[in-house]
C-alpha positions in Angstrom: 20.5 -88.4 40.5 22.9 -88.8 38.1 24.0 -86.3 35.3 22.8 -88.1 32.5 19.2 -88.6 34.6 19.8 -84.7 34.9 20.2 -84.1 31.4 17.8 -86.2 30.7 15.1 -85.2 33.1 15.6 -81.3 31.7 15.8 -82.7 28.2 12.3 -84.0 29.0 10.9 -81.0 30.3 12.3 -78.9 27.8 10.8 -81.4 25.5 7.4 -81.8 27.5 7.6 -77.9 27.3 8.3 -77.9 23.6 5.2 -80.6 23.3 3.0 -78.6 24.9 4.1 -75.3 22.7 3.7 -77.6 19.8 0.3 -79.2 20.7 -0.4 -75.4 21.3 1.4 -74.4 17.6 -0.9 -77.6 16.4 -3.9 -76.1 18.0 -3.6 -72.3 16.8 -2.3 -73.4 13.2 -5.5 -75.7 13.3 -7.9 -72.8 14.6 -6.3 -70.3 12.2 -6.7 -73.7 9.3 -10.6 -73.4 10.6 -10.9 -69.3 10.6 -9.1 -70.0 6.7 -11.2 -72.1 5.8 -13.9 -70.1 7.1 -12.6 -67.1 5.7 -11.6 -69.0 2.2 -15.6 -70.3 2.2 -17.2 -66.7 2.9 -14.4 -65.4 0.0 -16.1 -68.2 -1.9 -19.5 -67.2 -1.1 -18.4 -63.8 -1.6 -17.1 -64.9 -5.2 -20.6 -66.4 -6.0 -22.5 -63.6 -4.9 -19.6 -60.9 -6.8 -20.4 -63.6 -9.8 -24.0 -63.3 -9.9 -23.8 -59.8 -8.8 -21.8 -59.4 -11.8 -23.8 -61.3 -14.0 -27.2 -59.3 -12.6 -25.4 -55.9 -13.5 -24.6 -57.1 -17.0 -27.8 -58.4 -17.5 -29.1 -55.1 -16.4 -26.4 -53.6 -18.6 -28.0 -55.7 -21.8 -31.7 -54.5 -20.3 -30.5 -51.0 -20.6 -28.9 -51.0 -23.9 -32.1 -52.5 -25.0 -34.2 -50.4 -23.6 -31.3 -47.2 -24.7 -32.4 -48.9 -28.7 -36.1 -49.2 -28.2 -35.7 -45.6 -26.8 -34.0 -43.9 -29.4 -35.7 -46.2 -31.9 -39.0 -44.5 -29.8 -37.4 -41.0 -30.5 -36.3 -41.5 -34.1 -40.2 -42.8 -35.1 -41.3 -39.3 -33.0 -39.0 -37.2 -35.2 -40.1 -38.5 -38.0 -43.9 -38.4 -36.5 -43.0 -34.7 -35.7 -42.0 -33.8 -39.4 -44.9 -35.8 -41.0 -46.9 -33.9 -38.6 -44.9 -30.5 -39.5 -44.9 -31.4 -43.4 -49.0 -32.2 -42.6 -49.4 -28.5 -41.0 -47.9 -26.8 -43.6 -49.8 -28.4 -46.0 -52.8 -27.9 -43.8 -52.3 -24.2 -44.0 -51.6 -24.3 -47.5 -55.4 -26.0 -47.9 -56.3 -23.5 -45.3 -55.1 -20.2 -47.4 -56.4 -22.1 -50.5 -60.1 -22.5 -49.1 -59.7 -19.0 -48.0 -58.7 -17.7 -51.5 -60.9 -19.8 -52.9 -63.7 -18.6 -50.1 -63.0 -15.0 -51.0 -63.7 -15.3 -54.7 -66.7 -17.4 -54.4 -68.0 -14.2 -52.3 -66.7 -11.6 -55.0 -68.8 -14.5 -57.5 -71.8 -14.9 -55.1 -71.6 -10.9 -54.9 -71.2 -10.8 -59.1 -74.0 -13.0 -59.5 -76.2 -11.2 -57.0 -75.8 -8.2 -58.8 -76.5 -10.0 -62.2 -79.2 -11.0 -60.8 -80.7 -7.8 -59.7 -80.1 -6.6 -63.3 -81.7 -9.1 -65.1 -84.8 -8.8 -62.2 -84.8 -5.0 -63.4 -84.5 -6.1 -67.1 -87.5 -8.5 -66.5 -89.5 -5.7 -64.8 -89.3 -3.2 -67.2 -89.8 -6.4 -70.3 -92.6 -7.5 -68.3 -94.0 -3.9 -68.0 -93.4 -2.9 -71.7 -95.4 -6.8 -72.5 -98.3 -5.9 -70.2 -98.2 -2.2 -71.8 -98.2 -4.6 -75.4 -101.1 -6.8 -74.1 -103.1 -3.9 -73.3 -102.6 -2.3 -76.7 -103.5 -5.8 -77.6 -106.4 -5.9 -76.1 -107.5 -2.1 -76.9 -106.7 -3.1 -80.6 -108.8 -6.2 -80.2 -111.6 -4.4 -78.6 -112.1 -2.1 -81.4 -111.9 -4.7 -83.8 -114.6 -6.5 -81.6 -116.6 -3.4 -82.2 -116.2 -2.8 -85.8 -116.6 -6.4 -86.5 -120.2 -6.3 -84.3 -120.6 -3.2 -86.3 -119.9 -4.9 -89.5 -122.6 -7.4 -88.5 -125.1 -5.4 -87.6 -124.9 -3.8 -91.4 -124.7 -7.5 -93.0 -128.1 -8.6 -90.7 -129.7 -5.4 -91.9 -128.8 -5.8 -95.2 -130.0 -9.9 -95.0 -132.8 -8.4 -93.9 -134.1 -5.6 -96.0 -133.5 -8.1 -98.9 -135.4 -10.7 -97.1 -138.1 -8.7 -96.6 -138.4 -7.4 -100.4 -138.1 -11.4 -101.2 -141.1 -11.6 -98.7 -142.9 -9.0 -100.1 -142.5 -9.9 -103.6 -143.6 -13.3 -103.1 -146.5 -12.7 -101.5 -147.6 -9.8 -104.0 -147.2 -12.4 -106.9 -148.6 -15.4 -105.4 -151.6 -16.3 -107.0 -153.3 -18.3 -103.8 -152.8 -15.4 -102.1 -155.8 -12.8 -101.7 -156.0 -9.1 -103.4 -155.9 -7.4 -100.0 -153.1 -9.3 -98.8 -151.3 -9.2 -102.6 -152.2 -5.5 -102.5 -151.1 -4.7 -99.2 -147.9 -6.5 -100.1 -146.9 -5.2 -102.9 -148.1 -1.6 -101.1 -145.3 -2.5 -98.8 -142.8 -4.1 -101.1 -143.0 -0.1 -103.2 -142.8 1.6 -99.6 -139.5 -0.5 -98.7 -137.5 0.3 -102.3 -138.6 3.7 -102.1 -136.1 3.6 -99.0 -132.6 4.5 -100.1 -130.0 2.0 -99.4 -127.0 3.6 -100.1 -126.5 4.9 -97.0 -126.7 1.1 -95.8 -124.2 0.0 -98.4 -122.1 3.1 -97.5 -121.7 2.6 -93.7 -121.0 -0.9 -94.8 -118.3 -0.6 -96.9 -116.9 2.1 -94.3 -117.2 -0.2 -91.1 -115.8 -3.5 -93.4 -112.7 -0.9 -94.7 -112.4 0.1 -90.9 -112.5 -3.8 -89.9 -110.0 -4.3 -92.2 -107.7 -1.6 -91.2 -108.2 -3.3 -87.5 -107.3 -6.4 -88.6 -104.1 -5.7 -89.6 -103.3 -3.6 -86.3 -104.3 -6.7 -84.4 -102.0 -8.7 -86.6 -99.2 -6.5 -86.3 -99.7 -5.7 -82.2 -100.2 -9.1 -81.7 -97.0 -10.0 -83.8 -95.2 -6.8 -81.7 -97.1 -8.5 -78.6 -95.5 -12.2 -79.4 -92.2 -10.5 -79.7 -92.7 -8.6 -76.5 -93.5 -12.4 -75.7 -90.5 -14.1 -76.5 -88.2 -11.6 -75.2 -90.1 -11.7 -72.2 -89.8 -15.6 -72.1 -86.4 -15.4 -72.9 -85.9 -12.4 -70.1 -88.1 -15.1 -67.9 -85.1 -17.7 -68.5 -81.9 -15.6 -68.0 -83.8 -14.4 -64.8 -84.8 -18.0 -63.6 -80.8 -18.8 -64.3 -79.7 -15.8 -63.2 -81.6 -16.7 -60.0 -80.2 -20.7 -60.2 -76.8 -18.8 -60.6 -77.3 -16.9 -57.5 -78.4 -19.6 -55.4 -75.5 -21.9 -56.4 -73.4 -18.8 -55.8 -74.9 -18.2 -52.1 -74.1 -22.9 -51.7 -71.3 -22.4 -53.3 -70.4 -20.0 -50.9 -71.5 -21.7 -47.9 -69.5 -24.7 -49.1 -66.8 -22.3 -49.3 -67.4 -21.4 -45.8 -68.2 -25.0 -44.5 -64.5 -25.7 -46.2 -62.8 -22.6 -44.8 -64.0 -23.2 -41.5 -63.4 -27.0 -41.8 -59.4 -25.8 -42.7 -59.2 -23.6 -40.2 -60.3 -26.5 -37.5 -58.0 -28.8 -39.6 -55.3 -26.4 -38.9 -55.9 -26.3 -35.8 -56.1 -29.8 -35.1 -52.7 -30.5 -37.0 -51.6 -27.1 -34.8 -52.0 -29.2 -31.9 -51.3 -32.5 -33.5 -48.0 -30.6 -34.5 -47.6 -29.4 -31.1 -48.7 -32.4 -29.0 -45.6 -33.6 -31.5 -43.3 -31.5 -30.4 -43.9 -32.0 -26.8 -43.7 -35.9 -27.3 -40.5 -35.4 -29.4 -38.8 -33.9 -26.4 -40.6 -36.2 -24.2 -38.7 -39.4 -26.1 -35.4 -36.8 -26.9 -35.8 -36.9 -22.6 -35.8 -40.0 -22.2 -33.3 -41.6 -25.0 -31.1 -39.2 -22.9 -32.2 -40.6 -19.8 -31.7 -44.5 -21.2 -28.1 -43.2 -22.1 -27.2 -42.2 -19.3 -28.5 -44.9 -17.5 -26.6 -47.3 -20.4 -23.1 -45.5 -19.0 -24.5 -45.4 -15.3 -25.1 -49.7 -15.8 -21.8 -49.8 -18.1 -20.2 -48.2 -15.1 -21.4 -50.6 -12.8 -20.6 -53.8 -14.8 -17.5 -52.6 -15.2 -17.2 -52.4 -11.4 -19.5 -55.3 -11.2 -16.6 -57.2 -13.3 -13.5 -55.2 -11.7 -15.1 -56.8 -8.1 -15.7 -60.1 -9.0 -11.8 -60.0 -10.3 -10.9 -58.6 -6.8 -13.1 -61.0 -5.4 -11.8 -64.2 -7.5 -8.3 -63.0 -6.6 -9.4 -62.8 -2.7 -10.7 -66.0 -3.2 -7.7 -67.5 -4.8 -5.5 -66.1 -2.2 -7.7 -67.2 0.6 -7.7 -70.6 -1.1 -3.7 -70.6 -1.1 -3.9 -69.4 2.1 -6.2 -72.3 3.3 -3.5 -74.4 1.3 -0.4 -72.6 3.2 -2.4 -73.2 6.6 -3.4 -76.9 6.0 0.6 -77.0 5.4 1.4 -75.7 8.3 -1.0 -77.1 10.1 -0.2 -80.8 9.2 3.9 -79.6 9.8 2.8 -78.3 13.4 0.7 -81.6 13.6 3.6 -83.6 12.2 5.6 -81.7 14.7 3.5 -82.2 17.3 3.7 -86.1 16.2 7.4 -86.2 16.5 7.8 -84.1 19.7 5.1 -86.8 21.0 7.5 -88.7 20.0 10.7 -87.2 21.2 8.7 -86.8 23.9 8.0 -91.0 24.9 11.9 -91.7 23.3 13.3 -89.1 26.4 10.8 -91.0 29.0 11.6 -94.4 28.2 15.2 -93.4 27.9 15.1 -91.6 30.9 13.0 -95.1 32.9 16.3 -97.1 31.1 18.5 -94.9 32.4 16.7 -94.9 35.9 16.3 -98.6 36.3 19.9 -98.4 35.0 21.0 -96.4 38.0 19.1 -98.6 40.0 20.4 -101.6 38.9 24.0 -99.2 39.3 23.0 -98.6 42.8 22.2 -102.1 43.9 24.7 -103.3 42.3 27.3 -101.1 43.9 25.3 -101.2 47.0 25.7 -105.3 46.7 29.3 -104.9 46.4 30.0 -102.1 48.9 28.4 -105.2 51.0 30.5 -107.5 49.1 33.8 -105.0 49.8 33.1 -104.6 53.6 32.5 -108.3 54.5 35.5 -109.0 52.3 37.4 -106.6 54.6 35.9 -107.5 57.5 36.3 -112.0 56.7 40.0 -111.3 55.9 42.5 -113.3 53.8 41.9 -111.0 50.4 45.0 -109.6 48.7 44.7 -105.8 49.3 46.0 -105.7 45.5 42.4 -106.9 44.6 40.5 -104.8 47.2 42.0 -101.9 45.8 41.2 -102.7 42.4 37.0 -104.0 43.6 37.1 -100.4 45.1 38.4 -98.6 42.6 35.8 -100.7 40.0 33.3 -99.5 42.5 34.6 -95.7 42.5 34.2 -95.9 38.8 30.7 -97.5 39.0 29.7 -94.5 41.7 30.5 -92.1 39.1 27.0 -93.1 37.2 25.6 -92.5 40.4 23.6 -89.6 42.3 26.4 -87.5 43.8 24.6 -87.5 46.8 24.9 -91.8 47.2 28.8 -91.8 45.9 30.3 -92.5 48.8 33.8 -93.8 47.9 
C-alpha cells in the first residue's frame, strides 16, 4: 500500500469516524430539537394555562371587588338600618314615657273624677232626701187641705140644705093645691127649722173656709219650696248623671291609656329587638365587608402572582421558543455537517478507489515493464545507457508503490 493509499485510507476512517460522530451529533441535536420542541410546546401549553389561569384569577379578582362593593354597599344600608332603627327606639321610648305620663294622669283624672263623683252621689243623696222630706211636707200640707176643703163642703151641703129645705117648706105651706094638714104640718116644720140657730153653721163655715184658705197658701208655697227642691234635684240629677259619664270616660280613658301604655311598652320592645336584631346584623355585614376585603387583597394577591407567572411563564416560553430556534440551528448545522462529512466521506472513497486503481494500474504497469526490463536483458543488444535509465524510470514509478512490492 502506498503512502498516499495510507493517508488516504486513515483520512477515511478518521473521516468515517467523524461521520459516524456527526450522524450521532445529527441524531442527539435532533432528539434534543424533539425534547425542545417538546419542552417549547408544554412551555406553550404551560403559557395558555398561566394565561387563562391568569385571566380566571382576575376575573375572580373583579368577582371579589364586586362582591367587596355589594358588601360594604350591604354594610352601609345596615348602618344606616341600625340608626333608623336606633333613632325609631328612642323615639319609641319617648312615645313610651309619653303614654306613661300621659297613663299616669289619666289615673290621677280617673281617680279626680271618681271622687267628684262620689260627691255629687252624696250631694244627690242628701238633695234627694231633703225633696222626699219636701214631698212629704207636700203631701201632709195637701192632706190637710184635702180635709178642710171636705170640711168646707160638708158646711156648704148643709147650708144648701137647710135653705133648701126652708124653700121646701115654704112652698108647700103656701101652695094653695096643697091640703091644710099638709100646709099645716109644713109650715109647723118650716117655724121648727128657723127656730134652729144658724150661726153656729155660718161660724164653722167661715172658720173652716179662713182655715182652707190659710192651707192653700201653704200648699202653694210647699209646693213652690217642693218645685225648687225639684229643680235642684233635677239639676243635682244632671251633674250626677255627667259626673257619672265623666267617670266612665275617665275609667276608658284610662283603659285606653293602659291599652296605649302597654301597646308602647311592646312597641319598645319590639324596636328593642328590632334595634338589637340591628346591631347583630350590623356586625354580621361589618364581618363580612371585612371578610370580602380581605378576600379582595387575598385575590389582588393572587392576580398579581397570577400575572407575575404568566410573565415568567411567557418569558419560559420565549426562551424555550429561542431555544427550539437555537436547536433547529444546530440541528440543521449538525445535519449540514453530517451532509458534508457524507460527503467528505464519498470524495475520500472515490479518491481513495482512483488512487487504488491508480496503484494498480502503477503496479501492472511496472510489473509490465519489470517484464519488459528482464526480457530486454535477457534478448540482448540494448544500450545499457537506456536500461539504466528504463530502470531508474521504473525505481521512480515503484516509489508510488506498496513498500512491500518495490523491488528495485
Amino acid at each position: 500500500m502506498t503512502r498516499q493509499q495510507e493517508e488516504l485510507t486513515r483520512a477515511l476512517a478518521a473521516q468515517k469516524e467523524a461521520e459516524e460522530a456527526q450522524k450521532k451529533a445529527e441524531a442527539e441535536a435532533k432528539a434534543a430539537l424533539e425534547a425542545q420542541k417538546r419542552a417549547e410546546e408544554e412551555a406553550k401549553a404551560a403559557l395558555e394555562a398561566q394565561k387563562q389561569a391568569e385571566a380566571e384569577a382576575k376575573a375572580a379578582l373583579e368577582a371579589q371587588k364586586q362582591a367587596e362593593a355589594e358588601a360594604k354597599a350591604a354594610l352601609e344600608n345596615q348602618q344606616r338600618a341600625e340608626e333608623e332603627a336606633k333613632v325609631a327606639l328612642a323615639a319609641q321610648r319617648k312615645a313610651e314615657d309619653e303614654a306613661r305620663t300621659a297613663l299616669a294622669n289619666q289615673k290621677k283624672a280617673e281617680e279626680e273624677a271618681s271622687k267628684a263623683l262620689e260627691s255629687q252621689q252624696a250631694v244627690l243623696a242628701t238633695q234627694t232626701k231633703a225633696l222626699q222630706e219636701q214631698q212629704a211636707a207636700e203631701d201632709v200640707v195637701r192632706a190637710a187641705e184635702g180635709e178642710l176643703r171636705a170640711a168646707v163642703e160638708d158646711l156648704n151641703n148643709q147650708q144648701e140644705s137647710y135653705k133648701t129645705q126652708i124653700a121646701s117648706l115654704e112652698a108647700k105651706s103656701t101652695d094653695a093645691s096643697a091640703s091644710t094638714v099638709t100646709k099645716s104640718k109644713a109650715a109647723n116644720e118650716l117655724a121648727q127649722l128657723k127656730e134652729k140657730d144658724p150661726l153656729p153653721l155660718s161660724k164653722a163655715k167661715i172658720t173652716q173656709e179662713a182655715a182652707l184658705r190659710k192651707v192653700e197658701k201653704e200648699r202653694k208655697a210647699v209646693e213652690a219650696v217642693t218645685a225648687k227642691v225639684a229643680a235642684v234635684t233635677a239639676e243635682v240629677e244632671a251633674a250626677t248623671k255627667a259626673c257619672e259619664a265623666k267617670a266612665e270616660q275617665a275609667r276608658e280613658s284610662t283603659r285606653n291609656a293602659e291599652a296605649k301604655a302597654q301597646s308602647a311598652a311592646d312597641s319598645t320592645r319590639a324596636a328593642e329587638s328590632k334595634a338589637h336584631a340591628a346591631e347583630e346584623s350590623t356586625k354580621i355585614a361589618l364581618a363580612k365587608a371585612q371578610a370580602a376585603e380581605e378576600s379582595t387583597k387575598n385575590a389582588e394577591r393572587l392576580a398579581q402572582a397570577a400575572e407575575d407567572s404568566t410573565k415568567h411563564a411567557l418569558g419560559k416560553a420565549k426562551a424555550a421558543e429561542e431555544s427550539t430556534k437555537n436547536a433547529e440551528r444546530l440541528a440543521q448545522a449538525a445535519e449540514e455537517s453530517s451532509r458534508a462529512a457524507e460527503a467528505t466521506t464519498r470524495a475520500l472513497e472515490e479518491q481513495k478507489g482512483k488512487v487504488d486503481r491508480a496503484v494498480e494500474e502503477t503496479e501492472n504497469a511496472v510489473r509490465e515493464a519489470e517484464e519488459f526490463l528482464e526480457a530486454s536483458k535477457k534478448k540482448g543488444g540494448v544500450a545499457h545507457g537506456a536500461i539504466w535509465w528504463m530502470q531508474r524510470e521504473l525505481k521512480e514509478a515503484q516509489k508510488y508503490l506498496p513498500k512491500r512490492k518495490q523491488v528495485l
